[in-house]
C-alpha positions in Angstrom: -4.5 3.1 28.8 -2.7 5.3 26.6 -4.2 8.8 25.9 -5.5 8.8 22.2 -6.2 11.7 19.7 -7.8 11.7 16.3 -8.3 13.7 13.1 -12.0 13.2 12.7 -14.0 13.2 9.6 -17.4 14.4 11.8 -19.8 14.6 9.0 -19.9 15.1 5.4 -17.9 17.0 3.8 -16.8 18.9 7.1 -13.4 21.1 6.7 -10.9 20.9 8.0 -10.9 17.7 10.2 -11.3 17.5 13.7 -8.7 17.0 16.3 -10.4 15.2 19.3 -9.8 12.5 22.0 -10.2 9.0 20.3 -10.9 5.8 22.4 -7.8 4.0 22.8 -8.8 -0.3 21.2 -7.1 -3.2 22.6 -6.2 -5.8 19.6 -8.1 -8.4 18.9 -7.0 -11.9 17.6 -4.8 -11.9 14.3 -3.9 -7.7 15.1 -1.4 -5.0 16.3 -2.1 -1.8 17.9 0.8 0.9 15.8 1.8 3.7 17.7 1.9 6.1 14.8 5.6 8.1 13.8 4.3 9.1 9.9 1.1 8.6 7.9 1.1 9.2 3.9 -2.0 10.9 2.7 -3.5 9.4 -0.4 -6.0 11.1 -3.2 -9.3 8.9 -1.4 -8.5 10.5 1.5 -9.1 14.2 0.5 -11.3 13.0 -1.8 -14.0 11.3 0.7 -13.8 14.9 2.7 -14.8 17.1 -0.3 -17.1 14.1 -2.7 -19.5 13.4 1.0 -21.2 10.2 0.5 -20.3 10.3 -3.4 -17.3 8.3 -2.7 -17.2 5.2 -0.1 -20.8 6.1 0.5 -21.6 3.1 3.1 -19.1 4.9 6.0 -20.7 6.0 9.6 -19.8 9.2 10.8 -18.1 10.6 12.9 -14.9 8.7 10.6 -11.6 8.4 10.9 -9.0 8.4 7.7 -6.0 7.2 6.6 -4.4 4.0 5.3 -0.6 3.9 5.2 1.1 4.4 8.9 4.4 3.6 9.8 5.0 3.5 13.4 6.0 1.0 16.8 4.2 -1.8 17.5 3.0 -1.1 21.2 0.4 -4.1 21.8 0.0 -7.6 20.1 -3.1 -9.8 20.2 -2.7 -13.1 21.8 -2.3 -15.5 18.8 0.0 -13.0 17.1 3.7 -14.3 16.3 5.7 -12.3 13.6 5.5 -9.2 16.3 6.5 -8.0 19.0 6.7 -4.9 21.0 8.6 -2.4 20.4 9.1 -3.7 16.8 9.0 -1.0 13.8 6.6 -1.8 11.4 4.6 -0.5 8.5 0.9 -1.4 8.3 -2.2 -0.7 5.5 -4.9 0.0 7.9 -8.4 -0.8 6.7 -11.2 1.3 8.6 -12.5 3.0 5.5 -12.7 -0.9 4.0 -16.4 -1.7 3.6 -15.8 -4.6 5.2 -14.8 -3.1 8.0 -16.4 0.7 8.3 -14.2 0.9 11.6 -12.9 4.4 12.7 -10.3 2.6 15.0 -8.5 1.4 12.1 -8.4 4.5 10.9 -4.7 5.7 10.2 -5.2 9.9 11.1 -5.0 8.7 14.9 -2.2 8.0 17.1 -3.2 4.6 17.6 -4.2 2.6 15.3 -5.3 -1.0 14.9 -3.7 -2.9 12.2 -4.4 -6.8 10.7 -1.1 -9.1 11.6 -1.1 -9.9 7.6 -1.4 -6.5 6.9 2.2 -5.8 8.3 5.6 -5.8 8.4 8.8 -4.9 9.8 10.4 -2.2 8.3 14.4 -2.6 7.6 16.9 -0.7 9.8 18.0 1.3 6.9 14.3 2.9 6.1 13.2 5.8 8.0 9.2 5.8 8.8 8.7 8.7 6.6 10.0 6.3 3.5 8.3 3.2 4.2 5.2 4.8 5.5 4.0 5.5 1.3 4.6 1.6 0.8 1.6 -0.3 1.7 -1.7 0.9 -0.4 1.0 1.5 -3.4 1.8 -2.9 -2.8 -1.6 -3.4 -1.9 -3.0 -1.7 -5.3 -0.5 -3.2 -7.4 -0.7 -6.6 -6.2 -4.3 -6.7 -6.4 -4.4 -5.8 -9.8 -1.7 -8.6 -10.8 -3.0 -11.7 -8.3 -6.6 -11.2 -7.6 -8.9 -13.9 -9.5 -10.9 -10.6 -10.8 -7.9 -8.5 -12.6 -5.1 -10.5 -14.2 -5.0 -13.6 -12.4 -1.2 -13.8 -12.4 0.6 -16.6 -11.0 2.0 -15.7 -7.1 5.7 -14.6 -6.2 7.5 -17.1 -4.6 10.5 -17.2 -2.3 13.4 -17.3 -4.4 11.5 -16.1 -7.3 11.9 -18.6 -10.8 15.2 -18.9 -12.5 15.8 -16.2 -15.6 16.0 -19.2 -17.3 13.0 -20.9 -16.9 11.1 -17.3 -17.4 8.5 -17.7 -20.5 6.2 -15.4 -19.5 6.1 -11.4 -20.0 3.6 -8.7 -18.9 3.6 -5.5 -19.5 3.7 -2.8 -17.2 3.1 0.9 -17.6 4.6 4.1 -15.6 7.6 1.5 -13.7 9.1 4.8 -12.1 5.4 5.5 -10.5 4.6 4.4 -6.9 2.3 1.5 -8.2 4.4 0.8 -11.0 7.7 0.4 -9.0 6.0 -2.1 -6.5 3.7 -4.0 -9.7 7.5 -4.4 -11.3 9.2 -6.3 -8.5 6.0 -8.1 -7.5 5.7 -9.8 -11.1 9.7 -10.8 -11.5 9.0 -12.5 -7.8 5.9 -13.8 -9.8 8.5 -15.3 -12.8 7.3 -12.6 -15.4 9.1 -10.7 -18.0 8.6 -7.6 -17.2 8.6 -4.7 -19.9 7.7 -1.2 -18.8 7.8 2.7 -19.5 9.1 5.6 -17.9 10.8 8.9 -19.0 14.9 8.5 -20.0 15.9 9.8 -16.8 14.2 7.4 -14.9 15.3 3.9 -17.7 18.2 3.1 -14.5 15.5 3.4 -12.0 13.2 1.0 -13.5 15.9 -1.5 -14.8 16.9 -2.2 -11.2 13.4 -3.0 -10.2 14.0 -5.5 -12.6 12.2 -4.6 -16.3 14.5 -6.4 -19.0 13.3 -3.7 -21.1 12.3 0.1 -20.7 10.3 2.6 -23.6 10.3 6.1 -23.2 6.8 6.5 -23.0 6.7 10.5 -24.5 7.2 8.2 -27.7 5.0 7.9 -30.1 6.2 4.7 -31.3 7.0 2.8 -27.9 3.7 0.6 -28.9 5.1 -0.7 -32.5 8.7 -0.7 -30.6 7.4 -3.5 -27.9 6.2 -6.0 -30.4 9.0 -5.8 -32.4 10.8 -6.7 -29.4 8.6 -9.3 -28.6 8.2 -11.2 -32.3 
């Protein structure tokens, strides 16, 4: 089996992380094993080091971090059909989830185990280092537009709804941000409006993404300026 190594989270609070062998996990049913190339370090992750049990209080240590990789697919479970090996591939991976509490889908590893529908390929034209910052920013922003708990919004669909037959508009803060950028395209797939804010230099940015309409959110008067362009 390949030879694995790990950034380990061995207690609470412990700085820095550990480098140490990591046992090398077969995928199961429905998963990928994602030889890593880049990772993307996100505020949970330095904050679970320094907070202790404060944040994600249920994880056994020793711990491994991490949930955006980008990497090659080196293993594929046996019902698993939209990879292969060798494929490139970005991946959330979901150890620190409570319903998992798993180190070896930890991403800070270079092996990591990674849900089939938590995947996908990543285009020819994007290196890992790009792609690898996409998955908890889409994850985050369609939770908070789909899931029966937050807005409830209808689903994308493949092709997304005619201009035409759009009547529905959301609003949606910060488009140039990570989460914003990802929420924006998400909801035009969905058939929605989509208004939005950034700063002037970023109004071309955000309009591609597809926003119909773009404040300059340093304004004091972007508020008043939105429903007048509404009613």
């Amino acid at each position: 089996m390949p030879s694995n190594f790990a950034a380990w989270l061995p207690a609470k609070c412990v700085k820095p992380l550990q480098i140490d062998p990591a046992p090398y996990t077969p995928p199961g049913a429905g998963e990928i094993v994602v030889k890593k190339r880049a990772v993307a370090i996100n505020p949970v992750d330095w904050g679970k080091q320094e907070a202790g049990n404060i944040i994600l209080g249920y994880i056994n240590y020793p711990f491994i971090q991490g949930g955006d990789v980008a990497g090659d697919v080196v293993e594929v479970g046996s019902d698993v059909n939209r990879f292969r090996v060798g494929d490139r591939v970005i991946g959330q991976a979901v150890g620190a989830a409570s319903s998992s509490n798993n180190p070896v889908e930890g991403a800070f590893q270079h092996y990591t185990v990674i849900r089939e529908h938590l995947a996908t390929v990543i285009p020819a034209w994007m290196s890992y280092e790009q792609a690898c910052v996409l998955p908890l920013a889409l994850l985050t922003a369609a939770y908070g537009l789909f899931d029966p708990g937050f807005l409830a919004l209808d689903p994308p669909t493949v092709p997304p709804p005619s201009p035409n037959s759009i009547q529905k508009a959301i609003v949606i803060t910060g488009g140039a941000s990570s989460v914003g950028s990802n929420a924006i395209q998400l909801a035009v797939s969905a058939g929605y409006q989509v208004y939005s804010t950034a700063s002037p230099k970023n109004f071309a940015y955000v309009s591609r993404l597809g926003a119909i309409r773009v404040f300059d959110y340093h304004s004091t008067t972007w508020v008043d300026d939105l429903v007048l362009e509404l009613y």
